[in-house]
C-alpha positions as CSV (number, residue, x, y, z in Angstrom):
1,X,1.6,-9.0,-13.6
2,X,-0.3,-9.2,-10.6
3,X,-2.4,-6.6,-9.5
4,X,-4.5,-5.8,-5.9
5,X,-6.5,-3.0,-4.7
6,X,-6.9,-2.9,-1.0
7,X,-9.4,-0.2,0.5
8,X,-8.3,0.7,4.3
9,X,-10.6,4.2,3.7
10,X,-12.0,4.7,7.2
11,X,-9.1,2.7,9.1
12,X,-6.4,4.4,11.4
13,X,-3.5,3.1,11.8
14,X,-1.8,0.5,12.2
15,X,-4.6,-1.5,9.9
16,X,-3.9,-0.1,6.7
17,X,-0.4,-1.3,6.8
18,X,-1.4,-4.5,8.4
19,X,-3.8,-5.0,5.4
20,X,-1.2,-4.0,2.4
21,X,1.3,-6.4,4.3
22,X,-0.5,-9.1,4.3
23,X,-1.8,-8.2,0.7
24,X,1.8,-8.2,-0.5
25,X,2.4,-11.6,1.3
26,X,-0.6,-12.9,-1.2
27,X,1.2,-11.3,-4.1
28,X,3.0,-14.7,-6.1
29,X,4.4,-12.7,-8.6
30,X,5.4,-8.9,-9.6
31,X,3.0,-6.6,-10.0
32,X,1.1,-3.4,-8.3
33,X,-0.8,-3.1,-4.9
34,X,-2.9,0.0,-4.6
35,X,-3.9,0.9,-1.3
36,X,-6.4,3.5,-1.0
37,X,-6.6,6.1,2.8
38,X,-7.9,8.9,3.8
39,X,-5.4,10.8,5.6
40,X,-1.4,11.3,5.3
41,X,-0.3,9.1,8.6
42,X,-1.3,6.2,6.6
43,X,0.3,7.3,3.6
44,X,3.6,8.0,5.5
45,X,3.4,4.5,7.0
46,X,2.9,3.0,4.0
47,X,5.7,4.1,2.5
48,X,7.9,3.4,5.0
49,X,6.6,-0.3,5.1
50,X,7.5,-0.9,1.5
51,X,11.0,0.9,2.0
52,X,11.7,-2.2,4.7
53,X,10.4,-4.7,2.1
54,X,12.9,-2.6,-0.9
55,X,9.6,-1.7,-2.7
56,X,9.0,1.7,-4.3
57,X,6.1,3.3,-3.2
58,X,4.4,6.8,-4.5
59,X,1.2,8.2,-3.3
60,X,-1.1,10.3,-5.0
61,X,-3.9,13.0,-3.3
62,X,-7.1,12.5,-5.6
63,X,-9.3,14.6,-3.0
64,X,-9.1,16.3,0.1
65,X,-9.6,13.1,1.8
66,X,-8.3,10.4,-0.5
67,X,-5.1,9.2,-1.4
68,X,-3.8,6.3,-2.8
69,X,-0.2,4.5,-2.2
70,X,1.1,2.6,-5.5
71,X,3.4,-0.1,-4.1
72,X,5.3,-1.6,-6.6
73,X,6.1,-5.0,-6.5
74,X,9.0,-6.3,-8.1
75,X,9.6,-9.7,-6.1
76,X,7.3,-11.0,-3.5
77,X,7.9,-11.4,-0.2
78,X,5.5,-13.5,0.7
């Protein structure tokens, strides 16, 4: 299983999504992408993004400022 971590901490939108989009089109095989943000716009674009590639996504508040988006890859699309 593949696994990436991709820090757009300090990004507005769109570049987070841009950067976990073309981290999943990397991705060769199954596995997790981990994006990490600091504010809920990204996190709500982010999930959408993976619902239009048919990926689950689920993000998780680990401080006032920091969340992170598990995306979870079960066929590439790249």
């Amino acid at each position: 299983m593949e696994s990436k971590n991709v820090n757009a901490i300090g990004e507005q939108c769109p570049i987070p999504v841009v950067k976990a989009t073309h981290a999943l089109r990397e991705m060769k095989e199954p596995g997790t992408l981990k994006v990490h943000v600091d504010n809920e716009i990204a996190v709500q674009n982010l999930t959408r993004m993976a619902a239009g590639h048919h990926l689950s996504a689920k993000a998780e508040k680990r401080a006032e400022r920091e969340f992170v988006v598990t995306i979870d890859v079960t066929t590439p699309i790249g």
